[in-house]
C-alpha positions in Angstrom: 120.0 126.7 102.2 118.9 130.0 101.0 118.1 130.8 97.2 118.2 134.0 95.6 115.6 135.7 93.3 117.3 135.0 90.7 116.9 131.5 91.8 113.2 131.6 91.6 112.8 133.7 89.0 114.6 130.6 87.0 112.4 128.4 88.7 109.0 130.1 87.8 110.7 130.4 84.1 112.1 127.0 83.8 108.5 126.3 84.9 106.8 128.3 82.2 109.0 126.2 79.3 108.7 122.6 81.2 104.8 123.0 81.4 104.3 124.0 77.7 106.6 120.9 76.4 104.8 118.7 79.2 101.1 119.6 77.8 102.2 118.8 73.9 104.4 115.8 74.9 106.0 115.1 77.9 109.2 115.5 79.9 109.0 119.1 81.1 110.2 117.7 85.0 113.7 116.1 83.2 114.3 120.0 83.0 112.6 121.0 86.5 114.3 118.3 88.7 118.0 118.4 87.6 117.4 122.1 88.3 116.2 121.5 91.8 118.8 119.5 92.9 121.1 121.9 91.4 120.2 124.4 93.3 121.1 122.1 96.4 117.9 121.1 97.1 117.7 116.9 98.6 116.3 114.9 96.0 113.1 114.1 98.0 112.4 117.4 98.7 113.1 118.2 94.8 110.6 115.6 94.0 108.1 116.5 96.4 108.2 119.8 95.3 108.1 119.4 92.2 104.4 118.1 92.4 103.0 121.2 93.4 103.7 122.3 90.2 102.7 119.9 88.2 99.2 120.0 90.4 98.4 123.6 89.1 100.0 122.8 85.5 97.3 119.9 85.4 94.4 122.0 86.3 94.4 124.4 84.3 95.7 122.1 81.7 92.2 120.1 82.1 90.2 123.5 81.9 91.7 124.3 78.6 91.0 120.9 77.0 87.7 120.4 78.5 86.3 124.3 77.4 87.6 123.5 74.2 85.5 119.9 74.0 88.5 117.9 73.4 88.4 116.5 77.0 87.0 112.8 76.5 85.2 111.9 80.1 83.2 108.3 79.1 86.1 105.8 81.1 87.5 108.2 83.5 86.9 105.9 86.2 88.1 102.9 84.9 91.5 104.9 83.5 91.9 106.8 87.1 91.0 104.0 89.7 94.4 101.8 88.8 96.1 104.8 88.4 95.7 106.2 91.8 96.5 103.3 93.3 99.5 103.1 91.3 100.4 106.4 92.4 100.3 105.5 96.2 102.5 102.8 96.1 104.8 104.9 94.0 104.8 107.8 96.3 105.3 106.1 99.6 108.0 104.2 98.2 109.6 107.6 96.9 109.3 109.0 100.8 110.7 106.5 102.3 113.8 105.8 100.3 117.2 107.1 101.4 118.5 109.6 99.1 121.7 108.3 98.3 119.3 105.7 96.5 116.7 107.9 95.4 118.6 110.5 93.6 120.5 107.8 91.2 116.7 105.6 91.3 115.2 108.9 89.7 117.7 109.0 86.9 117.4 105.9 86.2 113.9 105.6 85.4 114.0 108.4 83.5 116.4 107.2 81.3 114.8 103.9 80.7 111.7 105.6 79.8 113.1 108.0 77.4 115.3 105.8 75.8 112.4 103.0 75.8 110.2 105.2 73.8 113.1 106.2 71.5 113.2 103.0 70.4 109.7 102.3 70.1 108.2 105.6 69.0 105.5 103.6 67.0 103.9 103.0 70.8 102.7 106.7 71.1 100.6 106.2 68.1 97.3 105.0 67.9 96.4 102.3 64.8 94.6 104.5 62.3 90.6 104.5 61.8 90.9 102.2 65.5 87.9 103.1 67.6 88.6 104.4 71.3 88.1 101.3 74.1 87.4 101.7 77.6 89.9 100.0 80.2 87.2 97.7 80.9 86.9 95.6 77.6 91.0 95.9 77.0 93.0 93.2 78.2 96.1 94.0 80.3 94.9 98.3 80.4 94.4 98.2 84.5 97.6 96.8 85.0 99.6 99.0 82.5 97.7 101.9 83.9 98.7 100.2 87.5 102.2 100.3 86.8 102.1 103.8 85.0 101.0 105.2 88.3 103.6 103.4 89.9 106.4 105.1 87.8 104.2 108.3 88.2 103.9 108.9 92.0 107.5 107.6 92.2 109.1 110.0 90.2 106.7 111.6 87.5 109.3 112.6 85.4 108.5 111.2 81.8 105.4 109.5 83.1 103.8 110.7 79.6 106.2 108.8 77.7 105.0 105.9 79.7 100.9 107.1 79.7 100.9 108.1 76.1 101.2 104.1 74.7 98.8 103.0 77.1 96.1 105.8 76.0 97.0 106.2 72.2 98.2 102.7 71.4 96.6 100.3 73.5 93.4 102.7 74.1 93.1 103.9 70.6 92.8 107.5 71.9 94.1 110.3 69.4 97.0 112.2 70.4 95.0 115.1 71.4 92.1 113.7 73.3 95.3 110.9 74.9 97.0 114.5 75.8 94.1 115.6 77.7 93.4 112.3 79.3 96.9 112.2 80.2 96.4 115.2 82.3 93.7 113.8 84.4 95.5 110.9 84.8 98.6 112.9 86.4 96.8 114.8 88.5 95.1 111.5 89.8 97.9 110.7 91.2 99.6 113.8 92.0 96.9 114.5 94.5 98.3 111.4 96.2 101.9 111.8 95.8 101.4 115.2 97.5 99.7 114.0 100.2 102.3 111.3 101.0 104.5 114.1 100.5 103.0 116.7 102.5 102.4 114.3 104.9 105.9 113.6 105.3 107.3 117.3 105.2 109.0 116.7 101.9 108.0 119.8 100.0 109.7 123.1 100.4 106.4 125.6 100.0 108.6 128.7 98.3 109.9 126.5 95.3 106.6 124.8 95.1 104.2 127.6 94.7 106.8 129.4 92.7 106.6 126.4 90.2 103.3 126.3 90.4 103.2 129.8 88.9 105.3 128.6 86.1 103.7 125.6 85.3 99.8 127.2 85.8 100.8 129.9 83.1 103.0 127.5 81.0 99.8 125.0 80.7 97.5 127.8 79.4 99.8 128.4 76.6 100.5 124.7 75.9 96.9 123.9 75.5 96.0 127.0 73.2 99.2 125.3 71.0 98.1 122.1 71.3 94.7 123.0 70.1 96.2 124.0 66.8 98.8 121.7 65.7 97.8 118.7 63.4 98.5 115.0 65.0 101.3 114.7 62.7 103.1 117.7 63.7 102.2 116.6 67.6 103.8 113.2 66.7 107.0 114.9 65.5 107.4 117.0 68.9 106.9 113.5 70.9 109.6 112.2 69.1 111.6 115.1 69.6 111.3 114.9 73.4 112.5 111.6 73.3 115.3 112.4 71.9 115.2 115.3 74.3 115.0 113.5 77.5 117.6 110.5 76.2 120.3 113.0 75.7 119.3 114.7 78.9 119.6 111.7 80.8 122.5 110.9 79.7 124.3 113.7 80.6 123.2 113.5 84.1 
């Protein structure tokens, strides 16, 4: 199949918006991966791709937070360990589904994680004057963080919808220093989804690194917006995407 430049100048443009709503909330890849597999890529290969992306969206997501100090690094181990291992699991099991059952297995879970978080929007929000707690001292954090990274190297679609309870509402992190958090955590365990993909020859290079582009410059911005909106207004946008990625799914 050959695309056009108009094809990937869509791409690296879809990959600019998805990146910005992906840094203040989450579900920038229910955009990106419909797109893909319009565009008559398989859905593995969309999926693979689509983590080279999100790889370059996460780093210089990370940058911003941490140069700006709102970057909190005191449990990154015990956060990222279950996550990674989560994310194995997710991404082998990802490779090595057919894709007559991974294309409708995609859209399904990110339908039940929009719509879960539509329905309990109160999980995104940390209790108020609750002190941040490390994984280590919170009952049942490894293994929500576990199954996070499950969801996360099977599909990462909506994984924030899924992260964001676990670090604001269970881990008492505030939405800003959860959103920074959140993307450490996904590129924990995009490093191993890609290499299960790569590994596999599920990533077409020229749609990748074009979406990386996107999603590299679409993070900058994010993060400078981020910096300067109040947690109530970031709340509202969360809730928003929801609504978002529900309707989006949907109409899939």
């Amino acid at each position: 199949m050959d695309l056009t430049l108009w094809h990937y100048l869509a791409v690296a443009a879809l990959g600019i918006v998805a990146s910005i709503i992906n840094i203040l909330a989450g579900g920038g890849s229910n955009l990106i991966l419909p797109l893909l597999m319009a565009f008559g890529l398989p859905p593995d290969i969309a999926n693979g791709s689509n983590r080279v992306g999100i790889f370059f969206q996460s780093l210089a997501g990370i940058r911003g937070f941490r140069k700006a100090g709102a970057l909190p690094t005191h449990d990154l181990r015990g956060i990222l360990l279950p996550m990674v291992a989560g994310g194995l699991a997710g991404s082998v099991l990802a490779s090595v589904l057919p894709n007559e059952i991974l294309k409708p297995a995609l859209l399904a879970c990110i339908l039940g994680v929009a719509t879960l978080t539509f329905l309990k929007p109160q999980l995104l929000l940390p209790p108020k004057n609750a002190q941040e707690k490390k994984v280590a001292e919170t009952r049942g954090a490894s293994a929500l963080l576990f199954a996070v990274g499950i969801y996360g190297g099977f599909v990462q679609a909506s994984t924030a919808f899924l992260l964001l309870p676990v670090l604001a509402g269970l881990l008492h992190y505030n939405l800003l220093r959860a959103n920074a958090l959140k993307l450490v955590c996904t590129l924990a365990f995009t490093v191993v989804a890609l290499a299960v993909f790569i590994a596999r020859g599920q990533i077409w290079w020229d749609v990748g690194l074009v979406l990386a582009a996107g999603n590299a410059a679409g993070s900058m911005i994010g993060v400078k917006i981020a910096l300067k909106l109040s947690p109530d207004v970031l709340r509202k946008i969360l809730f928003a995407m929801t609504v978002v990625a529900v309707a989006a799914a949907f109409l899939k």
